[in-house]
C-alpha positions in Angstrom: -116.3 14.5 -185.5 -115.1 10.9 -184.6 -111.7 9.3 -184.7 -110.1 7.6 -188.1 -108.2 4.8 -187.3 -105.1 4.4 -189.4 -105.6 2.2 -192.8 -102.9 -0.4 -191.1 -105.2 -1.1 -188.0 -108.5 -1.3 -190.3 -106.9 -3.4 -192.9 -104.6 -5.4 -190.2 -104.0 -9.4 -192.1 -101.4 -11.2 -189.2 -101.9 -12.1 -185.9 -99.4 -10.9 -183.7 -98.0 -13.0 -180.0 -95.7 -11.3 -177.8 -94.2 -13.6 -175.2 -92.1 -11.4 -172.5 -89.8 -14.0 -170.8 -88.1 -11.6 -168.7 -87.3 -8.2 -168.8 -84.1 -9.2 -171.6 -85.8 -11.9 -173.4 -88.7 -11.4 -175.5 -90.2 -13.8 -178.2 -92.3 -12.1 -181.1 -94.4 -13.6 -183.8 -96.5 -13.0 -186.8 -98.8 -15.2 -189.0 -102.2 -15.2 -190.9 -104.8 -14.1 -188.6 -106.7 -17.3 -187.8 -103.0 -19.2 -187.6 -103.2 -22.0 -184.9 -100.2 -21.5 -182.4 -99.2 -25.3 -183.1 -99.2 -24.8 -186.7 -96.1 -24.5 -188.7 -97.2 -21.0 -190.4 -95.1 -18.6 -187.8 -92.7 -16.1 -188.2 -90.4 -15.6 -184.8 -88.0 -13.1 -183.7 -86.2 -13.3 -180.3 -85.1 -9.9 -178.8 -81.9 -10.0 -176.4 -81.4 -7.6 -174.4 -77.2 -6.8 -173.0 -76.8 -4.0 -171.2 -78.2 -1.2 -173.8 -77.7 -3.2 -176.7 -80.9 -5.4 -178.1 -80.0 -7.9 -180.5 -83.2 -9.3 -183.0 -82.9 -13.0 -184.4 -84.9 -15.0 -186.7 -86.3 -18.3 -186.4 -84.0 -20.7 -188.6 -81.9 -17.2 -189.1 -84.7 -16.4 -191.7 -88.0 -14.7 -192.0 -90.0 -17.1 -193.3 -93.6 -17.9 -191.8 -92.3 -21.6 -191.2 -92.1 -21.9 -187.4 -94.7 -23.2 -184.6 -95.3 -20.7 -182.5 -95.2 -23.1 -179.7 -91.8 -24.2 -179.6 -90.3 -21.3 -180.0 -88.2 -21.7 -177.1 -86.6 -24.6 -178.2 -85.9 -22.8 -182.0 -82.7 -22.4 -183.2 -82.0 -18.2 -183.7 -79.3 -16.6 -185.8 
């Protein structure tokens, strides 16, 4: 008998980028699948990483698909 994927990969609807800066710094983002990187349709965290603490910020300090996935370096995070 074969494998069943899980309903969340078969049904999957956002593209996801992971952008590992260094082994603290991590960008993550989520849009339509399709979503062009320049285009403002982006959602982008930023995971910091102290010590043993990780801290998660948004984009614009909100999760709203509004952000280019290209600049996110240059983004302002809260």
């Amino acid at each position: 008998m074969g494998k069943t994927l899980p309903q969340s990969v078969i049904e999957a609807t956002k593209a996801t980028r992971l952008d590992e800066v260094s082994s603290s710094l991590t960008y993550i983002g989520e849009a339509d699948i399709g979503a062009l990187d320049s285009s403002s349709k982006w959602l982008i965290k930023r995971m910091q990483k102290t010590g043993t603490v990780t801290k998660i910020e948004w984009a614009d300090g909100n999760s709203r698909e509004d952000n280019i996935w290209d600049n996110r370096a240059s983004l302002t995070y809260s």
